[in-house]
C-alpha positions in Angstrom: 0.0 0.0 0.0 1.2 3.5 -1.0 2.2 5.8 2.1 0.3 9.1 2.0 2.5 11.8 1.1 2.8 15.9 2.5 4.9 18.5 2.3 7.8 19.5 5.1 9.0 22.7 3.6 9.8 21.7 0.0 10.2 18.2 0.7 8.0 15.4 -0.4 8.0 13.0 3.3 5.1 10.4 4.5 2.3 11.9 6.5 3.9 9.6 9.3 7.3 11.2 8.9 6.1 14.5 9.1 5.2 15.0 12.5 8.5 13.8 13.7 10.5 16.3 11.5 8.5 19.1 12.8 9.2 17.9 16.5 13.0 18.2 15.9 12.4 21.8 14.5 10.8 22.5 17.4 12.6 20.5 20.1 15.7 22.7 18.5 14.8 26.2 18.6 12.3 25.8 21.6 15.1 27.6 24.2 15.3 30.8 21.6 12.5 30.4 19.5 10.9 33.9 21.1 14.5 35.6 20.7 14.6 34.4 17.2 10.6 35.9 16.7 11.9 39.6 17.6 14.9 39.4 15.4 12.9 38.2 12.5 10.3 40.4 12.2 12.0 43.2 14.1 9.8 42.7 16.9 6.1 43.0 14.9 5.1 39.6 16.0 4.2 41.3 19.0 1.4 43.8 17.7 0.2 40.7 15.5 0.1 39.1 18.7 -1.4 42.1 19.9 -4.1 42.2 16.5 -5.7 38.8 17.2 -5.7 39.1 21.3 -7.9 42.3 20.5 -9.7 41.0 18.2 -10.9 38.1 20.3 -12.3 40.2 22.5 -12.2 37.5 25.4 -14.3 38.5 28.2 -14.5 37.8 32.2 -15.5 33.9 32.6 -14.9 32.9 29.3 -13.1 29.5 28.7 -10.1 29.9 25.5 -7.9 27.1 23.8 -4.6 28.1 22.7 -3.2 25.9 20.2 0.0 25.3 19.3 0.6 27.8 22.0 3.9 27.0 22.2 5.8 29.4 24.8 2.4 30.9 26.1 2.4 34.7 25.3 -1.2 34.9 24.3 -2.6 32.3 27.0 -1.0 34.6 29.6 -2.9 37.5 28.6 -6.0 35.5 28.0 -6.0 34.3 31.7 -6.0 37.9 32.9 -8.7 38.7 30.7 -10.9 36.0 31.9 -10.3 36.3 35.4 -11.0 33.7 38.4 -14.3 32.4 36.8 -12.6 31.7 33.2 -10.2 29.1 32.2 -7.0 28.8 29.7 -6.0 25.9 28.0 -2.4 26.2 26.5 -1.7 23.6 24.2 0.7 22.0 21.8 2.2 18.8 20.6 5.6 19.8 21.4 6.5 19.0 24.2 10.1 21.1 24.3 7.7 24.0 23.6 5.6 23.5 26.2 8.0 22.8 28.6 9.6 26.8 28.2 5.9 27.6 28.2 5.3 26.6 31.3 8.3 28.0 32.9 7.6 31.3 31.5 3.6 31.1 32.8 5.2 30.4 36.3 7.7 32.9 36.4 5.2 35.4 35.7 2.5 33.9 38.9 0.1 32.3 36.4 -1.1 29.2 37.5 -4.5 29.2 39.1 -7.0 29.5 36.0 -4.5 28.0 33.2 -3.6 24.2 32.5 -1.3 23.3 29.9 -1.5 20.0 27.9 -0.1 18.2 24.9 -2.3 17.2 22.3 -2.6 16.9 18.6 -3.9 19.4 16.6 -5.8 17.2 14.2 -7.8 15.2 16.8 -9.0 17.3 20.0 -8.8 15.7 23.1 -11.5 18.2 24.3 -15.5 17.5 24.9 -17.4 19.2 22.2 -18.8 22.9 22.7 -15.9 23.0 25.3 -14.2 26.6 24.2 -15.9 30.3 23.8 -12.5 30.7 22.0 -9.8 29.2 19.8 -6.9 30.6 18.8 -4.0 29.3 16.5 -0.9 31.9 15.9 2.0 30.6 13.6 1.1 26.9 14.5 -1.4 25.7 11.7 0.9 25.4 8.4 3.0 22.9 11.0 0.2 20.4 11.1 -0.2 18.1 8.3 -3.6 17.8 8.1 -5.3 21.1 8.0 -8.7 20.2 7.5 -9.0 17.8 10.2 -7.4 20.3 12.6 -9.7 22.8 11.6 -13.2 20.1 11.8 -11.7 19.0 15.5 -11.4 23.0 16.6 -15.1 23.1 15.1 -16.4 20.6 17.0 -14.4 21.8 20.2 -16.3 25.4 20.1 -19.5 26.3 21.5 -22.5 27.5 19.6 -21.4 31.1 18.3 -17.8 30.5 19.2 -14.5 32.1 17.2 -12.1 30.7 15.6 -8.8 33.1 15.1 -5.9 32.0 13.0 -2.7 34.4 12.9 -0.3 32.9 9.8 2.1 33.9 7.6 0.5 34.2 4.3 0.6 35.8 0.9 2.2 39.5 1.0 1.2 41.6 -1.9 2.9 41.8 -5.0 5.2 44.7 -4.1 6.7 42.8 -1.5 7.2 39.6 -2.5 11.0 40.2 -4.5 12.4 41.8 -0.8 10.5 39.1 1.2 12.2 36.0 -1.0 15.4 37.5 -0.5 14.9 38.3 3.7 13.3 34.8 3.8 15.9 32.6 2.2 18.8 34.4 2.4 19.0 36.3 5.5 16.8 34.3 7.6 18.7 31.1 7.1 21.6 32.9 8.6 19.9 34.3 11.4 19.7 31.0 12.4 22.6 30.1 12.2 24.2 32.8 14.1 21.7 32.7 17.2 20.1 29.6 17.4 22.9 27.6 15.7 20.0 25.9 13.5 19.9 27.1 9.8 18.2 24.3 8.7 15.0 24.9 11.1 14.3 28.5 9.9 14.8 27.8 6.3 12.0 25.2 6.7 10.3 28.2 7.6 10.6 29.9 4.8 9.3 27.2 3.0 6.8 26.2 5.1 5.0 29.8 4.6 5.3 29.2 0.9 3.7 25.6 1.1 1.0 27.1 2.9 -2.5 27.8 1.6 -2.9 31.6 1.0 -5.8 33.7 2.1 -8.4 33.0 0.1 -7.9 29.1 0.0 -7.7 29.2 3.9 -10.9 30.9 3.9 -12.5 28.0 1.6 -10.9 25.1 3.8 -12.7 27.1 7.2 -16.1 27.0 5.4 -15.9 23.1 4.1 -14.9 22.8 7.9 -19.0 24.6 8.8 -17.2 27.6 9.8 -19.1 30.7 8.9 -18.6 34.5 8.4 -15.1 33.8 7.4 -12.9 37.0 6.7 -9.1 37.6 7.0 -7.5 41.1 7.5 -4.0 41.3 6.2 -1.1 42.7 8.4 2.0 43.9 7.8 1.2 43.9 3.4 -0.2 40.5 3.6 3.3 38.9 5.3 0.7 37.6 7.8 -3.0 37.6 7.8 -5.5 37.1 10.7 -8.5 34.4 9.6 -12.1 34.7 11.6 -14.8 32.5 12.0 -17.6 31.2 13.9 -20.0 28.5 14.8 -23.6 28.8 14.7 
């Protein structure tokens, strides 16, 4: 029987291998993978961060999923928004990640109304309608199927719950000649110099180019019952912010 095939960056690997590859990205850069996020984008990760925590508009008592939270910067703001009566679930399958994650939420005296758990993306440990809330920033183009990961997020929300994905995307035309060069050239070597990993960031690069652009994401959501589906663009389309909701 012929293995399912998917992409890792521009490779061609077995659905099975996949997974594994992106673990040692991950398990590699986890110790300076927020370090590596400022020098990248020059420290705009932060207001995209920013974007989609204000766009969720989380509210006192209100129970969020973070997936593929990796190091926790928007579950720690989403417990203070929901408050004693709320809950935040940080999750991811990496464990690494979640590991500096958790140190980080502890440093900082959150504990009380955030757990932390590792699961996979494409098949939701959760009980159906559990989440007001899910959110997914930089972690969906890292799962190999996309359009189970988005049905088991569906099925995870409550009746009029959000969806928000923050990804890399398609930058407009005018961009896209200084945005090849940055992405394989210079990023590669940031690597290299601070994280002593070339190979992981230029499966970056490639990763965002493998990965469906706005418009398709919007189609996968809806064939997922996702409905008023829109994406804003930030930053000239470099990343865009998807929406939607279950009725």
């Amino acid at each position: 029987m012929n293995k399912k095939t998917t992409h890792f960056g521009y490779k061609t690997v077995s659905q099975e291998e996949k997974a594994g590859y992106v673990k040692d990205v991950f398990d590699s850069v986890s110790n300076r993978y927020d370090l590596m996020n400022d020098l990248m984008s020059g420290g705009l990760h932060r207001l995209w961060k920013k974007y989609t925590i204000d766009k969720a508009s989380a509210r006192y008592g209100q129970k969020i999923l973070d997936l593929a939270g990796g190091t926790g910067d928007l579950a720690k703001v989403f417990a203070g928004k929901v408050g004693d009566e709320g809950h935040v679930v940080l999750a991811d399958i990496n464990f690494s990640m979640l590991n500096e994650g958790r140190t980080r939420l502890i440093n900082s005296g959150i504990s009380g109304n955030l757990s932390i758990t590792q699961v996979n993306g494409e098949n939701l440990a959760f009980k159906e309608g559990s989440f007001d809330i899910v959110t997914i920033a930089f972690g969906l183009r890292n799962i190999t199927d996309k359009q189970a990961a988005l049905s088991s997020i569906y099925q995870t929300l409550k009746p009029g719950g959000k969806l928000l994905i923050l990804e890399f995307s398609k930058p407009i035309n005018l961009l896209r000649p200084a945005y090849d060069l940055y992405s394989f050239k210079i990023l590669p070597l940031l690597g290299k110099l601070v994280a002593n990993d070339a190979d992981s960031y230029q499966y970056l690069a490639e990763s965002i180019r493998m990965h469906p652009d706005q418009d398709k994401l919007i189609t996968m959501m809806e064939d997922a019952n996702f409905e008023r589906c829109r994406f804003t663009n930030l930053s000239g389309g470099i990343v865009a912010l998807h929406e939607g909701y279950k009725f």
